[in-house]
C-alpha positions as CSV (number, residue, x, y, z in Angstrom):
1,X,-9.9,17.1,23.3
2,X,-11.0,16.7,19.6
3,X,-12.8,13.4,18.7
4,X,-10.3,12.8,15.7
5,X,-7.2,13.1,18.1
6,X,-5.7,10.1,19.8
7,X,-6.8,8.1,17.5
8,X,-6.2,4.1,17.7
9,X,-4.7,2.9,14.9
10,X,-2.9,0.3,12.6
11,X,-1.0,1.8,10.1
12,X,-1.3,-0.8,6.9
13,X,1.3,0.7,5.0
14,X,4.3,2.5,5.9
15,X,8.0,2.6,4.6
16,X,11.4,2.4,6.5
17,X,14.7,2.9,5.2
18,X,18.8,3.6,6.3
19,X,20.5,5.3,3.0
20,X,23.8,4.9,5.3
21,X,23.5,1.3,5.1
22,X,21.5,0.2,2.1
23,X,21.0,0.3,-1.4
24,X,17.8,2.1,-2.9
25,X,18.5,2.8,-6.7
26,X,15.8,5.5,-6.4
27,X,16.8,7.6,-3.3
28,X,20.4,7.5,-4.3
29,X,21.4,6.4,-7.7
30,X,18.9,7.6,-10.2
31,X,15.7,9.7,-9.9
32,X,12.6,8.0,-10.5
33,X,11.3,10.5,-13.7
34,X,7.6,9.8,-13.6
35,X,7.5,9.7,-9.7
36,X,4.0,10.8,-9.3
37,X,4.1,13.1,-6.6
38,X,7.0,15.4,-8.9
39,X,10.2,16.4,-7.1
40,X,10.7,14.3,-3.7
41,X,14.2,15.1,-2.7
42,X,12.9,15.4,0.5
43,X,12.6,11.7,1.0
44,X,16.6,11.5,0.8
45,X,17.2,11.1,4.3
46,X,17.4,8.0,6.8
47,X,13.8,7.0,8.0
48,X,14.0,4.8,11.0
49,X,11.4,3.9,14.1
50,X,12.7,6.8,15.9
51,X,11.7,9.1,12.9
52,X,8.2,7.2,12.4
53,X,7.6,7.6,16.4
54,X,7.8,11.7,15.7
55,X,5.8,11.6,13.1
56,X,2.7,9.5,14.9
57,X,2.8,10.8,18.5
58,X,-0.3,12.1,18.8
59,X,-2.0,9.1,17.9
60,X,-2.2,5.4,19.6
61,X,-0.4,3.6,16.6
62,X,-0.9,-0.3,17.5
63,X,0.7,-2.0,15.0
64,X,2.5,-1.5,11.5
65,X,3.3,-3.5,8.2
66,X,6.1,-2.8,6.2
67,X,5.5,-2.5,2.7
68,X,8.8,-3.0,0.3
69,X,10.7,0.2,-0.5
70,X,12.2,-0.3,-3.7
71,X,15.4,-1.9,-2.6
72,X,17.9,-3.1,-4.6
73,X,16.3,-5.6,-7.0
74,X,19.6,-7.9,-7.0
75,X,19.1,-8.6,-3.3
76,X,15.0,-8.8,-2.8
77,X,15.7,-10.9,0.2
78,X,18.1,-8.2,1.6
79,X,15.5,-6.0,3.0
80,X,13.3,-8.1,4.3
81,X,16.4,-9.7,6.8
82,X,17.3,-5.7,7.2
83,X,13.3,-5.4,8.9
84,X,13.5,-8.5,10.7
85,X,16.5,-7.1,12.3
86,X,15.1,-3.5,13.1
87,X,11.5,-5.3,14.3
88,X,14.0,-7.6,16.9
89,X,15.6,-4.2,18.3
90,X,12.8,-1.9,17.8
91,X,9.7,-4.0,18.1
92,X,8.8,-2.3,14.5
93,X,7.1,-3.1,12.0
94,X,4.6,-5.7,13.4
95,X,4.5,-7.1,9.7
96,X,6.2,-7.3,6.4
97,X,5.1,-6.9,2.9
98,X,8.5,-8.3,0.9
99,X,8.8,-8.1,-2.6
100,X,9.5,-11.1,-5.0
101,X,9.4,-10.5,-8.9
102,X,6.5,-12.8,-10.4
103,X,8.1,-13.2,-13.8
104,X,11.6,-13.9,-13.1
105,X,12.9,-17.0,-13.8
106,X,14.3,-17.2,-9.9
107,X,10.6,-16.0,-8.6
108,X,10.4,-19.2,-7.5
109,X,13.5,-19.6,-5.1
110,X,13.4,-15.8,-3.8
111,X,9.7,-16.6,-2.8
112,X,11.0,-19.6,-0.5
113,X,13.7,-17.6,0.9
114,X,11.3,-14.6,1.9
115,X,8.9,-17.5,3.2
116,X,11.6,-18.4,6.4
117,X,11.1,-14.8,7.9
118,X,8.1,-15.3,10.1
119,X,7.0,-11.8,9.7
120,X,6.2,-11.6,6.3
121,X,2.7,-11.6,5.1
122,X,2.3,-10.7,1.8
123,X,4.2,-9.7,-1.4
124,X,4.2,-6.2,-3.3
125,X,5.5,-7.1,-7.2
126,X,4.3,-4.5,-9.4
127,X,3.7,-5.2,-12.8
128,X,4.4,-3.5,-15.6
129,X,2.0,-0.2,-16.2
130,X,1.6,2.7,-18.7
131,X,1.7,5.9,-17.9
132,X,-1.5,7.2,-19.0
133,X,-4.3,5.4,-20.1
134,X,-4.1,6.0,-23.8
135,X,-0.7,3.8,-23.8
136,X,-1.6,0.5,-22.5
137,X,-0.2,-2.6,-23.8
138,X,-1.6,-5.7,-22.6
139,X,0.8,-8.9,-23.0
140,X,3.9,-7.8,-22.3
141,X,6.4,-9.1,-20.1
142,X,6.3,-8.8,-16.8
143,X,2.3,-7.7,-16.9
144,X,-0.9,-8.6,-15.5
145,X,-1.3,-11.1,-18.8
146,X,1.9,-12.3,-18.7
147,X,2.3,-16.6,-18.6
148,X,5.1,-16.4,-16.3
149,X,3.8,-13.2,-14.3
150,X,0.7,-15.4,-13.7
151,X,2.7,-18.7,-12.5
152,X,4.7,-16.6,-10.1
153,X,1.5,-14.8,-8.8
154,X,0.1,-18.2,-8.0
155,X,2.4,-18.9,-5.9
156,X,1.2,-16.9,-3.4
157,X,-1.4,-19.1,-2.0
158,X,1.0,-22.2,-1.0
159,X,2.4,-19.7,1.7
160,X,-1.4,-17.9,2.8
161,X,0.3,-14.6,1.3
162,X,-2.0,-11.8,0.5
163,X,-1.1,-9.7,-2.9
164,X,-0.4,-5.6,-2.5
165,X,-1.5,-4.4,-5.8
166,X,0.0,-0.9,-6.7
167,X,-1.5,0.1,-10.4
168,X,-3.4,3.0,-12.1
169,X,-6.7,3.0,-11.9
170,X,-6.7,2.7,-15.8
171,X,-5.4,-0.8,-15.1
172,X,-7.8,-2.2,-12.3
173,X,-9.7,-4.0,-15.0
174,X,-6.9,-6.1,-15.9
175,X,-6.7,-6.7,-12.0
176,X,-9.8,-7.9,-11.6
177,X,-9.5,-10.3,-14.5
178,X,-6.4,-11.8,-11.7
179,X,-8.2,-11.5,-8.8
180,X,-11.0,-13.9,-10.7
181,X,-8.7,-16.1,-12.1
182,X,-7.1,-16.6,-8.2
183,X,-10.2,-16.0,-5.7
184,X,-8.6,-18.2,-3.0
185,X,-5.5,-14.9,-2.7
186,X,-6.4,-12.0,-0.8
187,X,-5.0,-8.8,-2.7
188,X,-5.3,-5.1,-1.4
189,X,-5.4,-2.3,-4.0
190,X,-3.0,0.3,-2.3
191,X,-3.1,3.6,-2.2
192,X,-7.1,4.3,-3.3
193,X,-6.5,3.1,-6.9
194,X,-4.8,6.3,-7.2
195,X,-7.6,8.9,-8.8
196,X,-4.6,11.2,-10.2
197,X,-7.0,12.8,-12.9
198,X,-9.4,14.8,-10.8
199,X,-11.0,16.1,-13.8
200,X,-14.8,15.3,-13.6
201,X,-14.2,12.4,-16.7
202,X,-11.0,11.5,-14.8
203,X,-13.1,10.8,-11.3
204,X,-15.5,8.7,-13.3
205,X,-13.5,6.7,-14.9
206,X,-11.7,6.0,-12.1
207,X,-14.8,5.5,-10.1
208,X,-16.3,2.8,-12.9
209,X,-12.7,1.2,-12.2
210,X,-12.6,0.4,-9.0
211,X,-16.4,-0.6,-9.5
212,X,-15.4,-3.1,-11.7
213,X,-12.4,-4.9,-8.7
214,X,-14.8,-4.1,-5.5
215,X,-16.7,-7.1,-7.5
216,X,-14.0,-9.5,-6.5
217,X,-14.9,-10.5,-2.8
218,X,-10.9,-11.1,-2.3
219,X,-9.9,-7.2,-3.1
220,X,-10.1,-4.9,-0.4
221,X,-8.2,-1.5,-0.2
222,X,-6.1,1.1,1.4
223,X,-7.4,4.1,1.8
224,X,-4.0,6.0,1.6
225,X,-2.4,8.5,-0.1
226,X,-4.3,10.9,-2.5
227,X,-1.3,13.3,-3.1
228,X,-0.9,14.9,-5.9
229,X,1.8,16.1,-8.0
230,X,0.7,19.4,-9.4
231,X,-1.6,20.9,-6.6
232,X,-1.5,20.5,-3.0
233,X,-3.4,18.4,0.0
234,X,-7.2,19.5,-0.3
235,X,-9.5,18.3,2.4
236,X,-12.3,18.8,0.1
237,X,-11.7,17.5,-2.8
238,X,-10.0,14.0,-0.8
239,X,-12.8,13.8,1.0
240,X,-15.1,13.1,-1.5
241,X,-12.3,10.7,-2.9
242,X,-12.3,8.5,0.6
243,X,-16.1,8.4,0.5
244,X,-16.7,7.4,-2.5
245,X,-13.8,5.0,-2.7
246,X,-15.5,3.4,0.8
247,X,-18.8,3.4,-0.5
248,X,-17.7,1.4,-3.4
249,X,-15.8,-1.5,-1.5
250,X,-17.7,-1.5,1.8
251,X,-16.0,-0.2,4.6
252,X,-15.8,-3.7,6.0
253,X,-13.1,-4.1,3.3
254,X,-11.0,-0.6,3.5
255,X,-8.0,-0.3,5.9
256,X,-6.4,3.2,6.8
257,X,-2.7,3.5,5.8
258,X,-0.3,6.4,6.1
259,X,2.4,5.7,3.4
260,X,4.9,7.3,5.3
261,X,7.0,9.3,4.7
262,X,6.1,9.5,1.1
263,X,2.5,11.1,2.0
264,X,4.8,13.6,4.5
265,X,5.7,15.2,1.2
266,X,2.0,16.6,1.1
267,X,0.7,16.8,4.6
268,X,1.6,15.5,7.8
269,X,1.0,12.9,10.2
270,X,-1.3,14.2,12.7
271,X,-3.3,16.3,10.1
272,X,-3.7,13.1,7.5
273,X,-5.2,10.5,10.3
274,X,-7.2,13.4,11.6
275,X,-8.6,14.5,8.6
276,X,-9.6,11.0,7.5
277,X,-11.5,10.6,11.0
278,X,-13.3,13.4,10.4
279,X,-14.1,12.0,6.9
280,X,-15.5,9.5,8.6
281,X,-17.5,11.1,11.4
282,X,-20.7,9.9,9.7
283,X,-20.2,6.1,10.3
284,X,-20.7,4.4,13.9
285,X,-17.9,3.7,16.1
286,X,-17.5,0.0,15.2
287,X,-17.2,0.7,11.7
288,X,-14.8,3.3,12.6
289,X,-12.9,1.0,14.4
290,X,-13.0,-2.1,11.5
291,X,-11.3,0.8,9.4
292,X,-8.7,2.0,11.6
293,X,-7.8,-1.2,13.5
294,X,-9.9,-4.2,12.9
295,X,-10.1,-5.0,9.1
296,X,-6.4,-4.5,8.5
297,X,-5.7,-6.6,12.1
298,X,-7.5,-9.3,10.2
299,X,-6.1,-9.1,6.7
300,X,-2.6,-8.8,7.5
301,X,-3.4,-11.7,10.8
302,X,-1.5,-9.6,12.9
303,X,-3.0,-11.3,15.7
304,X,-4.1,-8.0,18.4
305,X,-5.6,-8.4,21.0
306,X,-8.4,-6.0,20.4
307,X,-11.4,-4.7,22.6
């Protein structure tokens, strides 16, 4: 049997959803235009713990968290009850990442109402981005420099929530100017920073980005999903993206995540978590472990039992 099969593993970031029973504007009312892995039709279809199951079987998944799926904005609390329900009958996911709008003027009360569900851990709110890099525009409403943005975002610390940040690499300097501001709030950068441009300017600049947030001690990141929308899943060229990206935070503070099923649009479950462990063939087996178990055990306070 293959070293990188079997693998033990907490999944830090994975999506559910029922399209027969609930409301995603962007799987069933309007297409998201700019989604950045292009054309994703493929995601139209229920995916449930039965589906997820498939999709892992070859590995030894331990645990999972949730991470908000775009539900209907008009009922944030909606999906987090819908998860609590499915985790009750299927013992899935382990936790939830709910979302709450910062700058709303009923951030406030959502926050205490996603606070009664035991499960949840953290909050996913993304703020308002640009498209490319050339088009930023720092101040506006519902951003990173926003006055109300800011007051929702420190609410986060009077229930021990952690922050999901999901942004452009081109705005991780405006996210470390939040993570300094708040030091006492864990946040995890999701999704590697996403290093779109692979251009060699485009892989330095987002290199001297995440440089510039692994200097907050309270950032650490998920290694996940390095799709991309015009070319498809090179071992290559991601490894050098999952090194680099570890050797810039410290592999004490990188967690494996498989954004399923989005990533499935790319590559597929057994091939991602086995090509990531042999990306990783290099480090010793406790590190190995902190990566794929351990660090995102502790960050999430899932509260496994480990070896």
């Amino acid at each position: 049997m293959s070293a990188h099969t079997n693998i033990k593993l907490v999944d830090a970031h994975h999506h559910f959803w029922n399209l027969d029973e609930n409301h995603y504007p962007w799987l069933q009312d309007h297409p998201e235009q700019h989604f950045f892995l292009g054309p994703y039709d493929a995601l139209k279809r229920n995916y449930l713990p039965a589906d997820y199951r498939k999709d892992s079987q070859n590995h030894k998944v331990l645990a999972t968290v949730h991470c908000e799926a775009e539900w209907n904005r008009d009922d944030q609390v909606g999906e987090t009850r819908w998860l609590t329900q499915l985790q009750q009958l299927e013992n899935m996911p382990t936790a939830i990442v709910a979302h709450t709008w910062f700058h709303t003027d009923n951030s406030e009360e959502v926050m205490a109402r996603q606070a009664q569900f035991p499960w949840v851990r953290g909050i996913r709110s993304k703020p308002v981005t640009a498209l490319d890099p050339d088009h930023i525009k720092l101040g506006q409403a519902g951003s990173m420099q926003d006055p109300k943005w800011l007051t929702g975002f420190s609410r986060l610390a009077k229930y021990g929530w952690s922050w999901d940040l999901r942004v452009p690499y081109w705005h991780l300097v405006e996210a470390a100017d939040v993570a300094r501001s708040f030091p006492q709030t864990p946040i995890v950068l999701n999704h590697t920073g996403f290093p779109w441009d692979r251009s060699p300017q485009g892989l330095q600049a987002w290199r001297l980005a995440m440089q510039t947030i692994a200097k907050e001690p309270n950032v650490y990141l998920k290694v996940s999903e390095f799709g991309l929308k015009h070319e498809k899943w090179s071992y290559e060229s991601n490894r050098q993206i999952v090194l680099d990206a570890i050797g810039i935070f410290g592999i004490e503070r990188c967690m494996f995540a498989s954004n399923f099923p989005v990533a499935g649009l790319r590559i597929d479950f057994d091939t991602l978590v086995q090509s990531v462990s042999r990306m990783l063939e290099n480090f010793s087996s406790q590190q190995r472990h902190a990566f794929f178990v351990g660090n995102a055990n502790d960050f999430y306070r899932l509260n496994l039992k480990l070896d």
